[in-house]
N, C-alpha and C positions, 0 to 999 in steps of 0.2 A: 412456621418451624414445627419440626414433628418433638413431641414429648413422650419419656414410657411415664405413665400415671401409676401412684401406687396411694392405697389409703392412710390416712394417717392415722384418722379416730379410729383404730379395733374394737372397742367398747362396745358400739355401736354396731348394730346389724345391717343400718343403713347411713354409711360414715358421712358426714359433711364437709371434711377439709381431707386433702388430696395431697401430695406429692409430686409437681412435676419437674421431671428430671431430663433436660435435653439431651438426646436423641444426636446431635453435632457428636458431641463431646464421649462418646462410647464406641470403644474399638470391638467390644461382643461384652452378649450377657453369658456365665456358665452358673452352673448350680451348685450352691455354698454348703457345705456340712459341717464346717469349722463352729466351735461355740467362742463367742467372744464376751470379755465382760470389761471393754473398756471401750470406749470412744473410737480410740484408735493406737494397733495395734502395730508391729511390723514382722514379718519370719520372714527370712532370707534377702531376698532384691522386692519382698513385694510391702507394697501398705496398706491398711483394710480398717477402711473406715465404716461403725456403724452407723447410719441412721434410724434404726429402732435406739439404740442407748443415747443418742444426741438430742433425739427428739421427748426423750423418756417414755418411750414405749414399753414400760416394763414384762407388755403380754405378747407382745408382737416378735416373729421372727422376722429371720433375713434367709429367704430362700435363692436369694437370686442376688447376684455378684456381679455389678456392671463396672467392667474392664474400659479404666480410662485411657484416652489416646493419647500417646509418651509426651505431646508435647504441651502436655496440661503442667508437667512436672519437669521438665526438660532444664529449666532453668537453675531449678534449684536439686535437685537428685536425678540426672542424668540416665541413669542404671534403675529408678525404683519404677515398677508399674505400682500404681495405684487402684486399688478395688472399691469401691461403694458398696455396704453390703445394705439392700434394700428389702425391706417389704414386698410380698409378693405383689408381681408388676401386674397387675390388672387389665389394662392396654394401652396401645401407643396411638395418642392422638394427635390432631396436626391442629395448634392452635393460633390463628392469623395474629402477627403482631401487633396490633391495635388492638385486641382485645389483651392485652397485658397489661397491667399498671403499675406502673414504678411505683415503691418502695421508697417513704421518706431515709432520707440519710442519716437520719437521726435516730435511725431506731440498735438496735443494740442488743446483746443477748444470742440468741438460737436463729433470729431474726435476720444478721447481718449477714444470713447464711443462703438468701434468697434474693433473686435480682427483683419479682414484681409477683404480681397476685393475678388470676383472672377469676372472674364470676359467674360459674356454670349451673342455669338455671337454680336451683336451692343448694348447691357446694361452692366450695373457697376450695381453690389450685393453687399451692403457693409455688412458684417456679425456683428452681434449686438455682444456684450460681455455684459450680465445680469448682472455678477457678478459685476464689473464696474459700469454701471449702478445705482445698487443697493444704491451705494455710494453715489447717488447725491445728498441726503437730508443731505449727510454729508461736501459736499463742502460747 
């Protein structure tokens, strides 16, 4: 499955944990200008979730706005598209799934916001799960 990769650690000149954000689940990326200072916001039919504020990226922007496909959200807001406003995307990799690792059920937090992890020679990938996600205006 193809992923966009985005870093997580900005601190860092040479980040060790990653972002990955399937590649299925994106109907286009556009470029973001808006400033947000909450998790998740909503203007008009649209929703716009940060991942720099979720993850507490407090130095990190979101230059890039990947346009979820409606039937991420269909179920429950028919009419809302959905924005992830991400980290600049660095590139899109094609990661075989056996090199994925599920994710205890048990974990909880920022966490249950990831389906598995993959380990790229000295970085951690942690793979997003949208649909999850999706949910967080509903926590």
């Amino acid at each position: 499955m193809k992923y966009f990769i985005c870093a997580l650690d900005k601190t860092n000149s040479t980040p060790s944990s990653y972002l990955g954000i399937p590649t299925e689940f994106a109907e286009r990326i556009i470029p973001i200008t808006r400033v947000q200072t909450a998790v998740y916001e909503t203007e008009d039919e649209e929703a716009f979730i940060s991942l720099p504020i979720l993850f507490e990226q407090k130095e990190a922007t979101a230059p890039h706005g990947i346009v979820l496909k409606n039937s991420q959200n269909a179920s429950t807001c028919p009419n809302l598209k959905t924005v992830l406003l991400s980290p600049r995307i660095d590139i899109d990799m094609e990661i075989p799934e056996e090199r994925i690792h599920g994710l205890p059920e048990i974990l909880t937090g920022k966490l249950r916001y990831f389906s598995g992890a993959c380990f790229n020679e000295q970085s951690l990938i942690l793979i997003l799960n949208p649909e999850k996600l999706i949910g967080l205006h509903n926590d």
